[in-house]
C-alpha positions as CSV (number, residue, x, y, z in Angstrom):
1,X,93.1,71.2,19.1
2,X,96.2,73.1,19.6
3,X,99.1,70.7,19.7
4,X,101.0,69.9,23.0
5,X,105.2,70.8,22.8
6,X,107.5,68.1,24.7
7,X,107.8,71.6,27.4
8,X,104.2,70.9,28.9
9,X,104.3,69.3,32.1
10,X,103.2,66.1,32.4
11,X,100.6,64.3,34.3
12,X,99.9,62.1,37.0
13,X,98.2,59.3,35.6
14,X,95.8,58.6,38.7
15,X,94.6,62.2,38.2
16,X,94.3,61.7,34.5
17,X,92.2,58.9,35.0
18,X,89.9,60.6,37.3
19,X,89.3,63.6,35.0
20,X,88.8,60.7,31.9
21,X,86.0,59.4,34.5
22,X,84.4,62.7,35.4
23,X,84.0,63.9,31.2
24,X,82.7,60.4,30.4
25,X,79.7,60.8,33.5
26,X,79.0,64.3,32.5
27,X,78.7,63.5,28.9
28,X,76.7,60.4,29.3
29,X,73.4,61.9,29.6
30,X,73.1,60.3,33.4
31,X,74.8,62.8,35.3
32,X,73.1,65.1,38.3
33,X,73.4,68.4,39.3
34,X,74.9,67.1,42.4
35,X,77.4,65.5,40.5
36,X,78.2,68.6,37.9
37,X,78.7,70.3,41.2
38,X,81.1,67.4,41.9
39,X,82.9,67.8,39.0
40,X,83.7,71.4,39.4
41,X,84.8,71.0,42.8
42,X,87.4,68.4,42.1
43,X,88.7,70.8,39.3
44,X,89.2,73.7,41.7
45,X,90.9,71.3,44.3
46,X,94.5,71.8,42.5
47,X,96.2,73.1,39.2
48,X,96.6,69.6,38.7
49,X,92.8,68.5,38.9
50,X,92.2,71.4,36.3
51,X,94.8,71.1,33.9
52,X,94.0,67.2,33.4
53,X,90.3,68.2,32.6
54,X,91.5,71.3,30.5
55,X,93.5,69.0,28.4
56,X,90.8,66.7,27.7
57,X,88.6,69.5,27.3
58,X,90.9,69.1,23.9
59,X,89.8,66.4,22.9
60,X,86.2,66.4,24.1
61,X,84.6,66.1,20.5
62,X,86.1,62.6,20.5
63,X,84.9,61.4,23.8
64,X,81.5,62.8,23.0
65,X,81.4,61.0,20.1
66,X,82.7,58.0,22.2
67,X,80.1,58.5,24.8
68,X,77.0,58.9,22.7
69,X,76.7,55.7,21.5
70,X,76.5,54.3,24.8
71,X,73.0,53.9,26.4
72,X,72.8,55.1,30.2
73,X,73.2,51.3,31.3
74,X,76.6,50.9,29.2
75,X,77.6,55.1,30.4
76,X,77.5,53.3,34.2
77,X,79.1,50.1,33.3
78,X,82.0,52.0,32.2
79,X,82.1,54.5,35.8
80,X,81.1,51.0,38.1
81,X,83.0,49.0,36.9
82,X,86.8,49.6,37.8
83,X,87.2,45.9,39.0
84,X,84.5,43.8,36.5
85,X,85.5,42.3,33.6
86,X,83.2,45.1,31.1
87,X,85.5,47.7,32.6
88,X,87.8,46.6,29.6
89,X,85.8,46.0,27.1
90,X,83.6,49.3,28.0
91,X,86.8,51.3,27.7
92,X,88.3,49.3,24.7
93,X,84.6,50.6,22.8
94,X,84.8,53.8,24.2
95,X,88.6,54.3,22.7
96,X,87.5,53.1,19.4
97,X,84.5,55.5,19.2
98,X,87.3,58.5,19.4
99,X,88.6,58.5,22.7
100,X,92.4,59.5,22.4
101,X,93.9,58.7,25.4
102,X,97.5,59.7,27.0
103,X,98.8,59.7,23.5
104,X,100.6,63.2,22.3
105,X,99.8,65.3,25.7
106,X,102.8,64.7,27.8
107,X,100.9,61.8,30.2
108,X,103.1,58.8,31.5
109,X,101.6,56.6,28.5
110,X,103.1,53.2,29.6
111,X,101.3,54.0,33.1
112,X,98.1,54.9,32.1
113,X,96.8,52.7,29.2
114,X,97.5,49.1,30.6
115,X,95.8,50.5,33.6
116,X,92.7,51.6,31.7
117,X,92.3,49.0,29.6
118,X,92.6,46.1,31.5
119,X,89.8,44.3,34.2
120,X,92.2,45.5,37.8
121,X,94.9,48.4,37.1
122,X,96.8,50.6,39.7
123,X,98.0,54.0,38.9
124,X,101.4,55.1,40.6
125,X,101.8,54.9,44.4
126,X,98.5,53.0,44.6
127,X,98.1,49.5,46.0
128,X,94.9,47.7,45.4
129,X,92.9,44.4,46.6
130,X,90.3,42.4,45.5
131,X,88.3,39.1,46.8
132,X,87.0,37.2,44.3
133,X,84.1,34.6,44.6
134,X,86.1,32.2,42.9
135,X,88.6,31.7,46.2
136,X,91.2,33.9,45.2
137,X,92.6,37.0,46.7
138,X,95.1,39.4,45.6
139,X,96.8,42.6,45.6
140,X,98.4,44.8,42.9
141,X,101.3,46.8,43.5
142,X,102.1,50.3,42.2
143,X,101.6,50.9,38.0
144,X,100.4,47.1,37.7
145,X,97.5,46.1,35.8
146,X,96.0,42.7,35.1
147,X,93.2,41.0,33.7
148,X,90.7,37.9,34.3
149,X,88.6,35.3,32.5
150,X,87.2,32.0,32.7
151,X,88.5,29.2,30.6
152,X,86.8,25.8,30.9
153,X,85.6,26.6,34.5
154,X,89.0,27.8,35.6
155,X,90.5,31.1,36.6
156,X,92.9,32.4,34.3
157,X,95.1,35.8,35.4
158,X,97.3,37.7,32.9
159,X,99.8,40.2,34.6
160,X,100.1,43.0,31.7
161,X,102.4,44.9,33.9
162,X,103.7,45.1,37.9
163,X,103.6,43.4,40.9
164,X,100.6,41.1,42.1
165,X,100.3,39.0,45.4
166,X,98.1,36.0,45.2
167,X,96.2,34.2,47.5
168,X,94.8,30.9,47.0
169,X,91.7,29.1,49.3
170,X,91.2,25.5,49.3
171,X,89.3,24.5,46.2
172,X,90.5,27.3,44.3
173,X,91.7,27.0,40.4
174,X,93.7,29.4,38.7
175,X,96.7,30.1,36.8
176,X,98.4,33.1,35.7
177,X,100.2,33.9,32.5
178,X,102.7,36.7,32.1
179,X,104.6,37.9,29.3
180,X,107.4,34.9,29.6
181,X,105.4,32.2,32.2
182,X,102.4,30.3,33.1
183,X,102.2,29.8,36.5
184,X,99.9,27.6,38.3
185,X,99.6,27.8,42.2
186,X,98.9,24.6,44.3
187,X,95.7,25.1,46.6
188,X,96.2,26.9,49.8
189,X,99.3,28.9,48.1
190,X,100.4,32.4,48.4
191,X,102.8,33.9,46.0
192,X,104.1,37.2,44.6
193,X,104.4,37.5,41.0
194,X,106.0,40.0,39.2
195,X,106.5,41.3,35.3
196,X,109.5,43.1,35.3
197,X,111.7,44.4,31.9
198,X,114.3,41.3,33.0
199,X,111.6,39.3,32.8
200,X,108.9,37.4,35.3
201,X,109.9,36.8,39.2
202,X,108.1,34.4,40.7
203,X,108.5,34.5,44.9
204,X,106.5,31.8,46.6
205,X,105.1,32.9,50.1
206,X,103.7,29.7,51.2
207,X,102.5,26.2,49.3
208,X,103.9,25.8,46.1
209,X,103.3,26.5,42.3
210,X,104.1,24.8,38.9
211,X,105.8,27.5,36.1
212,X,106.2,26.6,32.7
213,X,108.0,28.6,31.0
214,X,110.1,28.7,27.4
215,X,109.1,25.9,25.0
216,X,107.1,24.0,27.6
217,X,109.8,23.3,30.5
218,X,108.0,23.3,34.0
219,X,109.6,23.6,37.6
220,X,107.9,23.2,40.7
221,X,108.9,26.5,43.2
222,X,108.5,25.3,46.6
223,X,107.5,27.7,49.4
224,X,110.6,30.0,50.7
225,X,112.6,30.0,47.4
226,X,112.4,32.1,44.1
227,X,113.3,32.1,40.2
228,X,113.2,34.5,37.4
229,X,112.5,33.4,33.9
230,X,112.5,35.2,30.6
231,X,111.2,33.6,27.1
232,X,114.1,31.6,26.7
233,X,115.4,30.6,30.3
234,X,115.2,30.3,33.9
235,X,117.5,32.0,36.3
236,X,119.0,30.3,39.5
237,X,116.7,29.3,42.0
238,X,117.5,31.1,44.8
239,X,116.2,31.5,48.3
240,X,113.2,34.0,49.0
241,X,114.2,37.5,49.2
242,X,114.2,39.4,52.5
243,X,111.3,41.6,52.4
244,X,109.6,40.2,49.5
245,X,106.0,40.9,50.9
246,X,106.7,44.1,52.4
247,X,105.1,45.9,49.8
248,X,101.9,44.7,50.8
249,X,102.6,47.0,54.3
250,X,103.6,50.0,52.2
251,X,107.7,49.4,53.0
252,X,110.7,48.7,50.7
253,X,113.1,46.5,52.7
254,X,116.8,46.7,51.7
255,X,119.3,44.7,52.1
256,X,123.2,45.7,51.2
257,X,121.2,46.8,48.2
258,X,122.4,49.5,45.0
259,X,122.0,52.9,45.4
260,X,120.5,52.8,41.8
261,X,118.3,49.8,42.5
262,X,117.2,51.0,45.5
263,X,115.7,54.7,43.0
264,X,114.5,52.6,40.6
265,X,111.7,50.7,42.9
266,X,110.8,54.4,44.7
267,X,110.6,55.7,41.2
268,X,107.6,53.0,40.6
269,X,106.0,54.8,43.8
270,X,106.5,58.6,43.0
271,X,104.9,60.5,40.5
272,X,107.3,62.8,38.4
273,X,111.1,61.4,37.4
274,X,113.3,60.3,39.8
275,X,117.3,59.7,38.7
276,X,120.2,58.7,40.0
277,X,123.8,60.4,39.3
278,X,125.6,56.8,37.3
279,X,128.5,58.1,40.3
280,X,126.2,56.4,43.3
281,X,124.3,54.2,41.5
282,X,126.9,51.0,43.2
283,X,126.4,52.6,47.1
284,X,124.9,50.0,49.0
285,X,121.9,50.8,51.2
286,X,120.2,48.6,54.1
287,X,117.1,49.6,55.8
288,X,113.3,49.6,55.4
289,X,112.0,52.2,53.1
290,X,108.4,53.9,53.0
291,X,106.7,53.7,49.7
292,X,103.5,55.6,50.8
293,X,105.9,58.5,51.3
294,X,108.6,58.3,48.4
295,X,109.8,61.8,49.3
296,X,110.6,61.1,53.1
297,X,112.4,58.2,51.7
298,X,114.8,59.8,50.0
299,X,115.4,62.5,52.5
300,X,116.0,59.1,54.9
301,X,118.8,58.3,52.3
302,X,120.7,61.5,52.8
303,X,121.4,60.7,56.4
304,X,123.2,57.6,55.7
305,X,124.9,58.2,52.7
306,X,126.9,61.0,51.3
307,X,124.0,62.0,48.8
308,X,122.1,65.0,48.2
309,X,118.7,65.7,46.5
310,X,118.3,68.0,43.6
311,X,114.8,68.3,42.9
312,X,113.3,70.5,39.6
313,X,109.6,71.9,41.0
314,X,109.0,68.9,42.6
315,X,108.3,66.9,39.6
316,X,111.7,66.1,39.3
317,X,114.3,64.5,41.5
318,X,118.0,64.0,40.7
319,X,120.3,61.7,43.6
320,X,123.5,63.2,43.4
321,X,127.0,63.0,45.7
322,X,126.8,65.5,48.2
């Protein structure tokens, strides 16, 4: 395989992802005409479509490999199953049999393999939800991926990455561990949990939950307030943020917020790179923001503040002073 040069373009990893899905049905020995059809139709849709598939084409030895020791059962299990449990382990077996994936090709690496390998994943600009028999609800933002099992009759949630909304029914046990919290919501609960790089936000919506956190310290967050904790503390609680669910509706609400801050959330949203000239980064923006349409967005930003958008074949955005 000829190697890839940090010059080729990268990826979006919810079209990588597709073409991953499309080479492991052909090559499972279960596919149709109708669907080889399919397949070829989605690669002529865009450049895009065809250069995913034309990269893995690369590597296609090793997914054969991969996919050959599946039987036709496990080759479906792994193209069902995007919200069941096997969905992980399918993939973690497929990976091991010589599926290279994201690494060395350009792809957004830290998008797509927590989203691959885990039992609920979004790609970027993609909000997902799920119903689950158990009594629980919920929703994952943009680039957030999460898995689920059953301890001991209970629910138990870990948030590998992102934003999730939960939603609890009476009767309803769970608990869900992040990289610096367990949290635990009371029945009839609703709550937005999020792993971030400062750590784990926890915004209760309505009810209550219990967070322990550290070396076994536990609050109680009430409905209408918030905290952040890392592994060794717990911020200030502090009242529930303007806007906090608005995600759910596809809208970023601001409020007297950075310039900076402000890219950095639409940057979760867009594919590409999106940066801010360090000059702006402190202008202070209020307003409510579209994240289905990150673009518009930041057209919308030019009107009210001195800023202009430099943008590199559309891949690449720069905010700079007008």
């Amino acid at each position: 395989m000829k190697p890839l040069t940090a010059h080729e373009p990268c990826l979006d990893p919810q079209i990588l992802e597709q073409a991953m899905l499309w080479m492991v049905r052909l090559q499972s020995g279960v596919s149709s005409d109708a669907e080889q059809l399919a397949c070829q139709r989605w690669r002529q849709e865009s450049a895009a479509h065809e250069l995913a598939w034309q990269r893995l084409t690369g590597i296609s030895q090793g997914l054969r490999e991969g996919t050959r020791g599946l039987s036709a059962a496990g080759a479906r299990s792994l193209l069902e199953a995007r919200s069941l449990p096997s969905r992980r382990a399918v993939l973690k077996s497929l990976a091991a049999g010589g599926v290279l994936i994201a690494t060395g090709y350009g792809v957004q690496q830290r998008t797509v393999l927590p989203t691959l390998f885990s039992d609920y994943g979004t790609a970027t600009g993609e909000r997902r939800h799920w119903s689950l028999a158990s009594g629980l609800a919920l929703q994952l933002d943009t680039r957030s991926a999460l898995d689920s099992d059953v301890v001991a009759g209970d629910r138990v949630l870990t948030l590998n990455r992102g934003r999730v909304l939960l939603e609890v029914e009476q009767g309803a046990s769970v608990s869900l561990r992040t990289a610096d919290a367990r949290v635990r919501p009371a029945t009839l609960s609703r709550l937005v949990v999020s792993q971030q790089s400062t750590g784990t936000l926890v915004q209760v919506l309505k009810g209550a939950a219990q967070v322990e956190h550290g070396q076994g310290a536990r609050v109680t967050l009430e409905a209408s307030w918030q905290q952040r904790y890392s592994s060794s503390r717990a911020g200030p609680l502090v009242p529930l943020a303007v806007g906090a669910e608005a995600w759910t509706q596809g809208l970023l609400v601001a409020q007297r917020m950075p310039l900076g801050e402000l890219l950095a959330e639409l940057d979760r949203y867009r594919p590409g790179v999106l940066r801010c000239d360090p000059r702006i980064t402190g202008l202070q923006v209020s307003g409510s923001f579209s994240i289905d349409q990150p673009d518009a967005s930041l057209e919308l930003i030019t009107q009210v503040l001195p800023v202009r958008v430099q943008r590199v074949l559309g891949y690449w955005a720069s905010v700079v002073p007008a």
